[in-house]
C-alpha positions as CSV (number, residue, x, y, z in Angstrom):
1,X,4.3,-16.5,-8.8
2,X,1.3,-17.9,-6.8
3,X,0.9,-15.1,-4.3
4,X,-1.8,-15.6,-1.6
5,X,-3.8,-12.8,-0.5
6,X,-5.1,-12.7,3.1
7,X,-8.6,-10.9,3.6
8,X,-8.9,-11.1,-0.3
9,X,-12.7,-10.4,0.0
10,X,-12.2,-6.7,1.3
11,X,-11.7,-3.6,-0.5
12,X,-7.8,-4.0,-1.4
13,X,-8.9,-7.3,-2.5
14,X,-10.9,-6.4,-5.1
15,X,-8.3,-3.9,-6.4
16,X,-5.2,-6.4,-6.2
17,X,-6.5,-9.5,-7.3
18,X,-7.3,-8.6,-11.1
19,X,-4.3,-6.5,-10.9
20,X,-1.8,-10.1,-10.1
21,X,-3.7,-12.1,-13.1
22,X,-3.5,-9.2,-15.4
23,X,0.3,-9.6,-14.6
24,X,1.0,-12.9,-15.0
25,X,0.6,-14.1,-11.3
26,X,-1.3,-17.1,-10.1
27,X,-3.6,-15.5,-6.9
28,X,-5.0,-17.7,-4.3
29,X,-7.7,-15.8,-1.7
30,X,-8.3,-16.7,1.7
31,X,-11.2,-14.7,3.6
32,X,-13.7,-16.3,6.5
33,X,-16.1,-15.2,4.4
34,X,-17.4,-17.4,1.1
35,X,-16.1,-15.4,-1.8
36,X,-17.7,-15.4,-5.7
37,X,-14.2,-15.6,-7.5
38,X,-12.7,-17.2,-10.1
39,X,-9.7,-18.4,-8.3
40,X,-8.3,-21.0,-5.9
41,X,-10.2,-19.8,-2.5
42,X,-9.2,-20.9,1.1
43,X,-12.0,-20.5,3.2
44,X,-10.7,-19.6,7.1
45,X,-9.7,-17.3,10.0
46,X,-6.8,-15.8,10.1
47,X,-6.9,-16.3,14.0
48,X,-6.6,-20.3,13.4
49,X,-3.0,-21.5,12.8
50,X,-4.3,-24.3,10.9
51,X,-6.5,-22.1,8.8
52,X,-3.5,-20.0,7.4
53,X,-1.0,-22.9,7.1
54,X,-3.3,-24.6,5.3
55,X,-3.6,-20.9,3.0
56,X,0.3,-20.7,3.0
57,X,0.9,-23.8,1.8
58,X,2.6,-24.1,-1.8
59,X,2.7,-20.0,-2.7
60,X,5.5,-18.2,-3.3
61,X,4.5,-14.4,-1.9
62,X,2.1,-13.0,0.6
63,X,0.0,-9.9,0.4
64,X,-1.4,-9.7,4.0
65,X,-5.2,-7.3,4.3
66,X,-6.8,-9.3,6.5
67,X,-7.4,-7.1,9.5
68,X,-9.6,-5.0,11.6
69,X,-9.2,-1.2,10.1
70,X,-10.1,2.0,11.8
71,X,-13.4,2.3,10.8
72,X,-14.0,-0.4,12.9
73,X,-13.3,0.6,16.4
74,X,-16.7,2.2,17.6
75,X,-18.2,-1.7,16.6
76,X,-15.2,-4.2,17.8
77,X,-13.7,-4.6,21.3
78,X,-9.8,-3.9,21.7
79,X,-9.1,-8.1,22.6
80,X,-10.6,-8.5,18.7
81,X,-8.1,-6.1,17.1
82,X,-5.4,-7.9,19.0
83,X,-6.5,-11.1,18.1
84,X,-7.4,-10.4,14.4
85,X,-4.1,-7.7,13.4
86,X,-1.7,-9.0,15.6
87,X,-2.0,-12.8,16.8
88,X,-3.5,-13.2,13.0
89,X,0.0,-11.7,11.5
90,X,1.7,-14.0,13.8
91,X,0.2,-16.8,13.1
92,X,1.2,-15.6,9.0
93,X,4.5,-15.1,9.6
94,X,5.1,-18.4,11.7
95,X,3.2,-20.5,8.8
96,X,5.6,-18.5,6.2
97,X,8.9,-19.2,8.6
98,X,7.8,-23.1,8.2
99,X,6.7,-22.7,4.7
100,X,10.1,-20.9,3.6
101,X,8.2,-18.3,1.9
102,X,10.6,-15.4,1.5
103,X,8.3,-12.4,0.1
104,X,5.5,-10.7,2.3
105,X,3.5,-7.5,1.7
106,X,2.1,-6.1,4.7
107,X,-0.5,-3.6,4.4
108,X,-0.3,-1.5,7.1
109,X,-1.6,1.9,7.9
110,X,-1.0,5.7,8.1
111,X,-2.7,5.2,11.4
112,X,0.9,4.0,12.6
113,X,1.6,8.1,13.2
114,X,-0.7,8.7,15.6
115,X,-0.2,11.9,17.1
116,X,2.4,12.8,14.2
117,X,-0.9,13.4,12.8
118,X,-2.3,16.6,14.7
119,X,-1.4,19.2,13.1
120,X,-1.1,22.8,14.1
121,X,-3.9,25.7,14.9
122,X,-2.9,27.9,12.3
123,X,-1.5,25.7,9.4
124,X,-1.8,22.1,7.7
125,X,0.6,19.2,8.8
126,X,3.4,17.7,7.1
127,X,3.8,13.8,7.3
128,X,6.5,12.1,5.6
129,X,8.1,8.4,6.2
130,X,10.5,9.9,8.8
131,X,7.7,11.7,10.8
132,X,7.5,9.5,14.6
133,X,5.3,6.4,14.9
134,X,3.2,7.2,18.1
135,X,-0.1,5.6,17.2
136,X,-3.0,6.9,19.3
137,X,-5.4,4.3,19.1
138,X,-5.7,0.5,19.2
139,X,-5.8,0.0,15.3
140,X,-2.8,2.0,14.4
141,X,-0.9,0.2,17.5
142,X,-1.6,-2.9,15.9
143,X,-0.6,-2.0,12.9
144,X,2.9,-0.8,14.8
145,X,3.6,-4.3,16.5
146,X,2.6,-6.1,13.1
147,X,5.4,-3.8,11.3
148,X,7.8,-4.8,14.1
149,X,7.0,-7.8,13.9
150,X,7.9,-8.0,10.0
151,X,11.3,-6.7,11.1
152,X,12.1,-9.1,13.4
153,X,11.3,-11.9,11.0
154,X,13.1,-10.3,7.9
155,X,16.2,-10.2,10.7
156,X,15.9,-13.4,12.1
157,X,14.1,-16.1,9.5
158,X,14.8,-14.2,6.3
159,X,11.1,-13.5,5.6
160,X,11.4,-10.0,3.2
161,X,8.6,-7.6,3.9
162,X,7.7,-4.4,2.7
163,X,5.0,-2.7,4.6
164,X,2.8,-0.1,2.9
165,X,1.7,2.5,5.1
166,X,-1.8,2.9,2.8
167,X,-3.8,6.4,3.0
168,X,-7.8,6.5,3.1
169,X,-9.1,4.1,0.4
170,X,-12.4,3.0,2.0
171,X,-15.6,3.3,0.3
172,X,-16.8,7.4,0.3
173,X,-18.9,9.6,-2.6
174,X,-18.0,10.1,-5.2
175,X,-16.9,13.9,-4.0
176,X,-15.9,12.8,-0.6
177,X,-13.8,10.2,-2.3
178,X,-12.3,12.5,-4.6
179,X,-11.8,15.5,-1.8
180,X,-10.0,13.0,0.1
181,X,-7.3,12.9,-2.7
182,X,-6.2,16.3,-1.4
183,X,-5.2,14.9,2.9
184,X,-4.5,11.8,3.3
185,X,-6.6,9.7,0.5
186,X,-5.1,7.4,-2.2
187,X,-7.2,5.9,-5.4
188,X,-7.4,1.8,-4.8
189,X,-6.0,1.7,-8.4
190,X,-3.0,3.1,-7.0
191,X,-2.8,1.4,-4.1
192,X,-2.9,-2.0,-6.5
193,X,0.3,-0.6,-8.0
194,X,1.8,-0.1,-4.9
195,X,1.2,-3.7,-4.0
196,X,3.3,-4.8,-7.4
197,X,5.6,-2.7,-6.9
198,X,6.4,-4.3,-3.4
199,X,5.8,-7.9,-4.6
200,X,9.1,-7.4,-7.4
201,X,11.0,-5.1,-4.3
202,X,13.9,-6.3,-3.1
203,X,14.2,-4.1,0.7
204,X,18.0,-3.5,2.0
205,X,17.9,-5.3,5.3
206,X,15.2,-7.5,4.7
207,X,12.1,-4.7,5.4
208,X,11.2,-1.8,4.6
209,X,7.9,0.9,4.8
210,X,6.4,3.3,2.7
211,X,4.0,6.1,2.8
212,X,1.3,5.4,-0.2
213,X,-1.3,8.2,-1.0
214,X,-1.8,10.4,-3.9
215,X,0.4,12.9,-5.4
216,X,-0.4,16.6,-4.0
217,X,1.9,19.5,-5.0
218,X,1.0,20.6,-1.9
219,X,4.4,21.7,0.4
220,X,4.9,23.2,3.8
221,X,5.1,26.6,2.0
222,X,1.3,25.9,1.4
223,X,0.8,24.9,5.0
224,X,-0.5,27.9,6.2
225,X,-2.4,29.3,3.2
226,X,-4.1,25.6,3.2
227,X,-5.5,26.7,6.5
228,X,-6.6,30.2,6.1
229,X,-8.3,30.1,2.2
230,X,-8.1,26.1,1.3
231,X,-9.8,27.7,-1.6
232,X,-7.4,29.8,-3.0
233,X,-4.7,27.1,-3.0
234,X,-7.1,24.7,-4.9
235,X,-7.6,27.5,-7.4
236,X,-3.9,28.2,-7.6
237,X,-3.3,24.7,-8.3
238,X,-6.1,23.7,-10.5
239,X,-7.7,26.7,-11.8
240,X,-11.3,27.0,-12.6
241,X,-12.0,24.5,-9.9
242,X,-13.6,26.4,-7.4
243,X,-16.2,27.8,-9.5
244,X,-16.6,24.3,-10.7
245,X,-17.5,22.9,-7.5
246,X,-19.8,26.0,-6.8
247,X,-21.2,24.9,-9.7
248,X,-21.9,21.7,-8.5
249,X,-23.3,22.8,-5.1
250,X,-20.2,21.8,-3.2
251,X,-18.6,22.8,-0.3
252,X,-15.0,23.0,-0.1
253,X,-14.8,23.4,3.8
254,X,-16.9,20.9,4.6
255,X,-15.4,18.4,2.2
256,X,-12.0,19.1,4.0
257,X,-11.8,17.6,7.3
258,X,-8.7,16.7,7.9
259,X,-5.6,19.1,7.6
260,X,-2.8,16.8,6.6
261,X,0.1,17.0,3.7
262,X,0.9,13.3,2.9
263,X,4.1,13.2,0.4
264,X,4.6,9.7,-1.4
265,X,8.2,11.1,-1.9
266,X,10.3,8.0,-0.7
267,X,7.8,5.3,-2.4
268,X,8.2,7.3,-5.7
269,X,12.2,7.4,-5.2
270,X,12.6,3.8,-4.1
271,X,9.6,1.6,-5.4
272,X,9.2,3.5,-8.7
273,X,5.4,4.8,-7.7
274,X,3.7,6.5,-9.8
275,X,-0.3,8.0,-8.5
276,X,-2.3,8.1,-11.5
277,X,-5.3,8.9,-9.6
278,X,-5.0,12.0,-8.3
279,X,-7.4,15.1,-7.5
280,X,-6.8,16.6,-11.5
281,X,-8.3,13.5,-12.5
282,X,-10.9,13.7,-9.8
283,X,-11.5,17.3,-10.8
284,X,-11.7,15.8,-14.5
285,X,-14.1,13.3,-14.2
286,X,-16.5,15.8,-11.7
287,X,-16.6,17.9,-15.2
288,X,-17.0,15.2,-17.5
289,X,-20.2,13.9,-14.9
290,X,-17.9,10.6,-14.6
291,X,-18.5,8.4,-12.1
292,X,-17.8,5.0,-13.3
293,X,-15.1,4.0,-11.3
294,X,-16.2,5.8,-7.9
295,X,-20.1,4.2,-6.8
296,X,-18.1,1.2,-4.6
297,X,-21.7,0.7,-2.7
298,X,-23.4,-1.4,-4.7
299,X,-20.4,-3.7,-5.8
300,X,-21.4,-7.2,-5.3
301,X,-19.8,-9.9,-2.3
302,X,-16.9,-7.2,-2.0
303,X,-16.5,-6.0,1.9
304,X,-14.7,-3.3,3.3
């Protein structure tokens, strides 16, 4: 397929695009920003109809990143998030109705759950795809309308979407990036499978969401054990870790800061996911002093 990829020069994009060719697809990229690449590039906004009909034109599937994301909210006004998440995935979804392109990947957000997100005092929270949607701040309330959105045009004009709800995949260090794995994080190698995985998904009803993070073995019988001695339950699950990251002059506590159980259950059922990047192999290449895949600062013309 020829599958365009909206916002190609941020961090998904750099993941997703070699991850198309390797399989067989044709990608076309479309960023305001000039991009180094390769491939057949669209230069435009996504907030100019013209921009993204003339980036629609002739594909076959959409995977849709361009957006404003949380991290972005202490330096962009609410009208921009509006105009960028939401009139932007209208303007994709009216360009794919005329286009009669029938396949769209939405990457949306775990901020979508909002306050499903604050967990108790005295024990970690559990979030799975059938925890509530309340978002509780402008991003993940774009991110809602843009998922509703999908639905209505899946009903309506046929337009397939699957959403992915995507965990924490932003650039960190290396140990922050690998800590991350444990609440609420997901590898961007992973999240590249994800995006596959949707593109060949068929969704009963024309759309459907899933919850994409890494694998944890955590469950709510951990919740409140998680809270009291994180430690112990790292050691349970991976032993000889602790004294590892002692070794290393880490600190657990301070490494955890959120206090969140994230199941990929239903994406594993349904889409056939399979995390591959998960905190053993974090744990793995902290041993080994491997850091190859983790430094994303100093990668070249790739945004965030």
């Amino acid at each position: 397929m020829k599958v365009l990829v909206t916002g190609a020069g941020g961090n998904l994009g750099r993941v997703v695009v070699p991850a198309l060719e390797e399989a067989g697809h044709k990608p076309r990229l479309f960023d305001f920003r000039p991009i180094e690449a390769q491939h057949e590039f669209v230069q435009g906004d996504i907030r100019s109809r013209n921009d993204v009909e003339r980036a629609v034109e002739g594909v076959d599937a959409i995977v849709h990143a361009a957006a404003l994301h949380g991290i972005h909210i202490s330096k962009w006004e609410p009208d921009d998030y509006w105009a960028i998440n939401v009139t932007g995935t209208f303007n994709l979804y009216e360009a794919a109705r005329v286009a009669e392109i029938k396949k769209i990947v939405l990457c949306s957000t775990m901020g979508v759950y909002g306050e499903s997100m604050t967990p108790p005092d005295d024990a970690w929270g559990l979030v799975t795809d059938t925890s509530p949607t309340r978002p509780g701040d402008i991003y993940g309330m774009s991110k809602w309308l843009c998922e509703h959105m999908s639905r209505y045009y899946s009903r309506r004009w046929g337009v397939q979407t699957v959403a992915l709800r995507l965990g924490m995949f932003v650039p960190e260090t290396f140990e922050g990036y690998g800590f991350r794995l444990l609440f609420g994080g997901v590898d961007d190698r992973d999240v590249a499978q994800a995006v596959m995985l949707a593109l060949g998904h068929e969704p009963q009803g024309g759309f459907d969401s899933f919850n994409i993070f890494a694998d944890v073995p955590f469950s709510q019988k951990d919740a409140h054990a998680l809270n009291d001695n994180p430690e112990d339950v790292i050691e349970k699950y991976w032993p000889g870790s602790v004294q590892l990251f002692r070794d290393k002059g880490l600190n657990v506590r301070e490494l955890i800061w959120s206090k969140l159980i994230w199941p990929p259950d239903k994406a594993k059922r349904v889409l056939g996911y399979r995390p591959r990047y998960n905190f053993t192999e974090f744990v793995e290449a902290l041993r080994a002093g491997n850091t190859a895949h983790y430094p994303f600062a100093n990668l070249p013309h790739w945004g965030v």
